[in-house]
N, C-alpha and C positions, 0 to 999 in steps of 0.2 A: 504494500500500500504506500503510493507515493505521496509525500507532502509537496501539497502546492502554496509560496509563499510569493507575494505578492510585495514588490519592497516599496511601490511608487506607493503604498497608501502609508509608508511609514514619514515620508517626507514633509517636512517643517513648511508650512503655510506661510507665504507671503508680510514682511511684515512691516506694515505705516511708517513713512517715512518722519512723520512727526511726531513719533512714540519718545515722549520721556525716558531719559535713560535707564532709570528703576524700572521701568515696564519694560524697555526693550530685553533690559539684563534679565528679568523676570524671564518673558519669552524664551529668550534663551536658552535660561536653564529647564523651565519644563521640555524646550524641544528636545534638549542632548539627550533627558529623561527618558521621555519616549523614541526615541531612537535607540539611545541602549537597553531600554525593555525590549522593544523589537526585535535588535540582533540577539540578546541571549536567549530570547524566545524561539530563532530560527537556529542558533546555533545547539539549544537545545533536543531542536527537532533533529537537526540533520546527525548529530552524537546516536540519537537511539534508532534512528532508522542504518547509520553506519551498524552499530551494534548488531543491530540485527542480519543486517546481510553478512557481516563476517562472523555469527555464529552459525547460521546458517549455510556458510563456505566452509567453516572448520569440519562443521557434521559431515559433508559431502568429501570435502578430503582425508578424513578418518573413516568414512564407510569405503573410499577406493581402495584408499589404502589400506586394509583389511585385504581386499581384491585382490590387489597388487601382490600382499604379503602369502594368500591362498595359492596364487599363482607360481609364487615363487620355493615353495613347500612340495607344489607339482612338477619341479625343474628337478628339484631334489630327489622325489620318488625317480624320476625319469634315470639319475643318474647311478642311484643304490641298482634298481632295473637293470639298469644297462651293462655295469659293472659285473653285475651279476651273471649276464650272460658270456660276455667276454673271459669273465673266468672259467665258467663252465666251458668254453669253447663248444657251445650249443645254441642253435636258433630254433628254442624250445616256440612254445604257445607263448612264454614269458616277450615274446616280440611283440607282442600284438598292445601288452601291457606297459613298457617303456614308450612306446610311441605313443598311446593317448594321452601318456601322461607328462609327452614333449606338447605335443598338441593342445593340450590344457593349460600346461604351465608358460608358454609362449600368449596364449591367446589372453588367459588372465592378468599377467603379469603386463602384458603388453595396455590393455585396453585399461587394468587398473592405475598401472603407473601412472600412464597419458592423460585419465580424468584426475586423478589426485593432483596432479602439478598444475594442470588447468584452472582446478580450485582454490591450490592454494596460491597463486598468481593473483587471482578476482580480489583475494583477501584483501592484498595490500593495496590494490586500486579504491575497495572500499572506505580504506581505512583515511586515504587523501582529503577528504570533506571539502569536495570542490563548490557546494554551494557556499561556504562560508567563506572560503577564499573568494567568488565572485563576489560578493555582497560588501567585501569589506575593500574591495579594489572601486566598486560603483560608489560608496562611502568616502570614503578618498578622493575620488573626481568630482564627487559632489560638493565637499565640505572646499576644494579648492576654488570653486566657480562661487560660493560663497563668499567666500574671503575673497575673492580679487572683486566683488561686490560691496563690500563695504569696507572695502581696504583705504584708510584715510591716506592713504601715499597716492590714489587714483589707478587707475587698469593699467597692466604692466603692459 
């Protein structure tokens, strides 16, 4: 479930040019107010939804890898097998038994490892919190265009 935040309704209202300075400073500080309740309010959202897709990645790369490690258990049968037969210098029935259990352990091993690493990759992308980094980059160009607004030096 994705959250949708909307940051232009977090933005500071227009303010009279003839505002007293106690009111304007007033202004001010409720706007910074409500701005910074807004970001910790989106940076709060995007923490538990991060949370959740890398628990959700951890499960899925521990349930591969379980795969991967089933897999790899059947590479080992494959090899006691094979071993086996090599000593005996016989190509008993036991042929038929090392080879499925190459065939398993290839297939397992192959397709667990491949989704384990896949998931555990997603982790760390999760963990980046790209909406908060955009939010506070739009913050920044915002509070810039401000200040060269009521910059008593005039527009650079």
């Amino acid at each position: 479930m994705a959250t949708q935040w909307n940051s232009e309704t977090a933005r500071p209202q227009p303010v009279a040019d003839g505002m007293p300075l106690k009111a304007l400073l007033r202004h001010a500080a409720d706007e910074a107010g409500a701005i910074i309740r807004s970001e910790a309010n989106v940076i709060k959202l995007e923490i538990a939804e991060s949370t959740r897709a890398i628990m959700a990645d951890a499960v899925k790369t521990a349930v591969y890898g379980a795969i991967a490690l089933l897999g790899l258990l059947s590479l080992l049968a494959f090899l006691v097998i094979g071993l086996a037969d090599l000593l005996n210098g016989t190509a008993s029935s036991t042929t038929s038994l090392w080879a499925s259990a190459l065939i398993i352990g290839v297939l397992f091993t192959g397709v667990g490892g491949a989704m384990a690493l896949r998931h555990a990759k997603r982790m760390g992308q999760d963990a980046r919190l790209k909406k908060i980094r955009s939010e506070i980059e739009a913050d920044k160009a915002f509070l810039k265009e401000e200040w060269k607004r009521f910059d008593p030096r005039g527009p650079a």
